[in-house]
N, C-alpha and C positions, 0 to 999 in steps of 0.2 A: 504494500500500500504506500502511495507516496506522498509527500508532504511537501507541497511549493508555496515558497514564501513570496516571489517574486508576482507581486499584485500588478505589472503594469500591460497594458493589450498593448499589443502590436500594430502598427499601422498597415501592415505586411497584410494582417489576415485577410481585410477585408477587400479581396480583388475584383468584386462587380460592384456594380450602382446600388446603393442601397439609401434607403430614408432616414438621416440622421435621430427625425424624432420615434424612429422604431426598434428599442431595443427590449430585446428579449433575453430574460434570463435563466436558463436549463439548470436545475439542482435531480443529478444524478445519485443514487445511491452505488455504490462501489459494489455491492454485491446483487446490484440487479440492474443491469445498465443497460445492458439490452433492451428489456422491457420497459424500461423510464424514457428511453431516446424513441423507442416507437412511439409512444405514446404522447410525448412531447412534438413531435414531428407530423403526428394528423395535422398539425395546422397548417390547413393548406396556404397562410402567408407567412410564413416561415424565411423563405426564400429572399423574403425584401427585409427581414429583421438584420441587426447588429446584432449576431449572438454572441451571447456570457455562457459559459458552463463551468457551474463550480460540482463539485463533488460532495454528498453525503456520508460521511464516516458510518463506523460500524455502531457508535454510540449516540447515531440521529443529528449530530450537529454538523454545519457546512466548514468545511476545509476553510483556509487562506487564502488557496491558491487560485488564482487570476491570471490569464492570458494564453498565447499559445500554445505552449505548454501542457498546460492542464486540456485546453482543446482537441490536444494532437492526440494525446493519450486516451480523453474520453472515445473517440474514436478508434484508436487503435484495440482497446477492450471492447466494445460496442463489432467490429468486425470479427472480432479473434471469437465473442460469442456467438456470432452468429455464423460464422464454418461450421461450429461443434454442435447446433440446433436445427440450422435452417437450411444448411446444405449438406450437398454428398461430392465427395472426388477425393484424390488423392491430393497432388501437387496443386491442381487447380479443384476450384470445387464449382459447381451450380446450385442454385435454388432448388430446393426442396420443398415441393409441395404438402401441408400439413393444415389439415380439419380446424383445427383452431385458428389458423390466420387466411383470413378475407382479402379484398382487393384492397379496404381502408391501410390493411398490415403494412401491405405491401409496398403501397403506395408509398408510408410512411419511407418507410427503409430505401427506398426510390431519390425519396429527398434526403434522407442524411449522406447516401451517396453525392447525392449531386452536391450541397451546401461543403463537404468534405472538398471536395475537389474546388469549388469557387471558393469559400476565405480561409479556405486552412491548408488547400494544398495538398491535400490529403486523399488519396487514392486508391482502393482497394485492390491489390492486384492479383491477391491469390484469387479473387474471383476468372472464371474462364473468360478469355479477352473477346473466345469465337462467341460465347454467352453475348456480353456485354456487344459486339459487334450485331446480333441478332436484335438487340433493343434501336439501336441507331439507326442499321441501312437495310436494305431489302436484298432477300437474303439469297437474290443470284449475285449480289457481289461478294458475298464468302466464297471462297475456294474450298473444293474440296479435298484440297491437301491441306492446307489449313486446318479445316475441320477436322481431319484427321489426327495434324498433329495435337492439336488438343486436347481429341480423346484419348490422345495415349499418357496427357500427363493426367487428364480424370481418371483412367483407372490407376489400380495398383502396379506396383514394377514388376510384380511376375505377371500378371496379366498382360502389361502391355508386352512384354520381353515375349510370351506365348503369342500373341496375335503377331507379333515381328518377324517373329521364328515362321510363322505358318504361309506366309508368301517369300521364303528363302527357299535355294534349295537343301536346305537343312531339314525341311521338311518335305517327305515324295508327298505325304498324302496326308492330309489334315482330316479326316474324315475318321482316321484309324488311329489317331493323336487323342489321347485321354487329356490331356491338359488344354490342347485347344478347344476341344468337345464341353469339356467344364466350365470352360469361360466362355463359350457360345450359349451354351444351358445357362446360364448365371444372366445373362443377357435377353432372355428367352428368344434367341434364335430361333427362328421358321424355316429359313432356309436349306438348302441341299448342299451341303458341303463336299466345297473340291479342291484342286489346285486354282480352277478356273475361276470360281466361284471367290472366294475368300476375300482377293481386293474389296471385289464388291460390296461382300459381307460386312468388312469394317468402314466403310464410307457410310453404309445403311443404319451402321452400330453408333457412330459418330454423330448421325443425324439424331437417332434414337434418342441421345441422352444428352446433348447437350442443344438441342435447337425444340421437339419435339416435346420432349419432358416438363420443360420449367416454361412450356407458352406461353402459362395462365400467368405465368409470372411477367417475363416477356411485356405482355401487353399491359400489366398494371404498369410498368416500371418506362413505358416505351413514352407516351407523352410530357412525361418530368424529365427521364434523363436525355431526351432530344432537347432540351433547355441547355446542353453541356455545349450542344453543335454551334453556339455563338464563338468559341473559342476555337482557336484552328488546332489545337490537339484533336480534336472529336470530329472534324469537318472530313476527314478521307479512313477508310479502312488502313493506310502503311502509316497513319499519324495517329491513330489509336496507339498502333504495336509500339511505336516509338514512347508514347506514355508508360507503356508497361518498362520498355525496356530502360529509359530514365527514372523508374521509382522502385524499381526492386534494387532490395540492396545487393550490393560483392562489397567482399574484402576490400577490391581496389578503390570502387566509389568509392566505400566512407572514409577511406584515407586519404582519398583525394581532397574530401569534406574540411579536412583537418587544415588549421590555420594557425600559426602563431608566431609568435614573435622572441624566440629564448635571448637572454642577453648575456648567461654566464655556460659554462662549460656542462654544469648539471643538467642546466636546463635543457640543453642542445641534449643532452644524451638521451633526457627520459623522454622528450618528446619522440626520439627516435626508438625506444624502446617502447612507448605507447603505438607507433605507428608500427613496431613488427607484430605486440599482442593483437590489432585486428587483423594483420593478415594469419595471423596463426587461426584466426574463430573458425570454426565451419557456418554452413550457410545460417543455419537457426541461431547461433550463435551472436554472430552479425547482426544481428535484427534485436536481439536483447540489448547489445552494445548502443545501437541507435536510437533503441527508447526509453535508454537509459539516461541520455544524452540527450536528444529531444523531444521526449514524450512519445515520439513514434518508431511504429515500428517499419515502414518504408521510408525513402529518402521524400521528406517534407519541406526542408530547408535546401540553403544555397550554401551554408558555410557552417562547419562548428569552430566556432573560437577556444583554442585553449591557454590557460594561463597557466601559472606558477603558485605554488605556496610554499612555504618552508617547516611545512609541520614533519615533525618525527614522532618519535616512540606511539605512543597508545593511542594519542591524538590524531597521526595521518590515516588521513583517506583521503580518496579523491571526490569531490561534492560538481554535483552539475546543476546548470542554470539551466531548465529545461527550454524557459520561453527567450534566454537569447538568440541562442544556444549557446552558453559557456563552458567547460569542463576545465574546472581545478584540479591538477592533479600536484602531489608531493616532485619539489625538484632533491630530494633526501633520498629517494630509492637507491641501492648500493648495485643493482645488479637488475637484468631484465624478468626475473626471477621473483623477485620483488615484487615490483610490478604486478606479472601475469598474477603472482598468487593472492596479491589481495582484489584482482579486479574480478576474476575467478571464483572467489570468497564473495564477496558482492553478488555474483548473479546466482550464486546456488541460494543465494538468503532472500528471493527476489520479495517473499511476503514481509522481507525489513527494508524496503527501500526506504521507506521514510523516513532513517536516518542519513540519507547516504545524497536527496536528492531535495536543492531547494528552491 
């Protein structure tokens, strides 16, 4: 849970036209944010508000924390719950049709999408891009190698690695293939499986589940987030992919992210040993680091600024400004070692961020 002290907004956030004298303020509860931001977000004029989003502790009362910061994060939780509720895939995931959310649901989540992306910057991108591309354009401008590749990151990796495997010649005959047969069953395949056949099958399977499946969804979601196409991110299907591919994080981004100014020999060092600990992260890894950092967990910002402190013994950590983005780290570390192990220690304590982030 995190704790930001830094009360001041951003002039950044707010990147469309909006009504000065319309400001709206979102109190999230931290253990139900999902459900708080849908329900906040039926306001269908939402969209022309200045939003505030402060957080509600686990003890009923409103946090500190103000700005973007606490915005980016609100969102980063609000998405991360809703993979794990309202959709299915693996790498990439789609909407999930479920008895309890109606078109008002949907709608809702339609706009936190879009509001995400216009003043915060903020993107979802584990969502399916072929999804998201099915909301925008009509749908003979999908490719269906596209579509394919997409469905290979929605299933699992031994599913996809099986449907790979079944138009190689590594496989003569898919038909006699227990693991392709299982993952065509699991898919409930009609088809007549062959060598010939199989491309087809997976194009069919592609459409299945990521165009076909979430329509209902689709069409609630297609009117608000055609609101995105003012901006030339959203205006062509290769300037979509270019959004995904500028907000998902690497190692290398967020160390490009990195900015600072060392003026003694320490400081040059640990900044340098800070910038090997993110290339050591792996990919999830990476994503903890930057919303650790910025409250999010895709690349949101243009820069993290880092500084210097001269804390030691019991008293070093490193402490982040979520809404500058600032990150202090100790210029005291003796070794990279150091370093990795208490940044390390920070992410396995993630339910203690709130001493570690202000």
């Amino acid at each position: 849970m995190a704790d930001y002290r830094d009360i001041t907004i951003d002039a950044q956030d707010n990147q469309v036209e909006e009504h000065p004298q319309l400001v709206k303020e979102i109190a999230v509860n931290r253990n139900n944010v999902l459900k708080d931001m849908i329900l906040a977000f039926k306001d269908e004029m939402i969209l022309s508000y200045c939003l505030e989003i402060v957080f509600i502790d686990e003890r009923g009362n409103i946090e500190d924390g103000r700005g973007s910061g606490v915005k980016r994060e609100a969102l980063s939780i609000f998405w991360r719950e809703f993979y794990n509720s309202l959709a299915i895939g693996a790498s990439e995931k789609v909407p999930a049709i479920r008895h309890d959310y109606q078109q008002s649901e949907w709608k809702s989540i339609a706009r936190v999408l879009v509001v995400g992306f216009t003043k915060f910057a903020y993107f979802p991108v584990t969502l399916s891009n072929a999804f998201i591309a099915s909301c925008l354009f009509p749908e003979e401008l999908l490719a269906k190698e596209w579509l394919v590749e997409s469905f290979h990151q929605y299933t699992s990796k031994d599913e996809s690695e099986t449907l790979k495997r079944s138009v190689t010649e590594e496989c003569s005959d898919p038909s006699t293939d227990e693991d392709v047969i299982d993952v065509l069953t699991s898919y409930k395949c009609r088809r007549v499986v062959s060598k010939d056949t199989m491309p087809k099958i997976i194009e069919e399977l592609a459409h299945q589940e990521i165009i076909q499946r979430p329509k209902y969804v689709a069409n609630a979601w297609s009117p608000i987030v055609n609101e995105l196409k003012r901006f030339k991110e959203f205006q062509t299907v290769d300037s979509l992919l270019s959004v995904y591919e500028a907000k998902k994080p690497t190692q290398k981004k967020v160390c490009n992210l990195l900015i600072s100014n060392p003026s003694t020999d320490a400081q040059r060092e640990c900044f340098s040993h800070l910038k090997r600990f993110v290339k050591s992260l792996d990919d999830n890894l990476v994503s903890v680091f930057l919303q650790y950092v910025t409250g999010s967990n895709i690349i949101a910002v243009d820069s993290i600024e880092v500084a210097f402190s001269e804390e030691s013994g019991k008293t070093r950590r490193p402490v982040a400004h979520t809404c500058a983005p600032l990150l202090v780290i100790p210029s005291t570390y003796q070794s990279y070692n150091e370093l990795s192990e208490e940044f390390s220690n920070i992410f396995r304590r993630e339910a203690a961020w709130s001493f570690y982030i202000v």
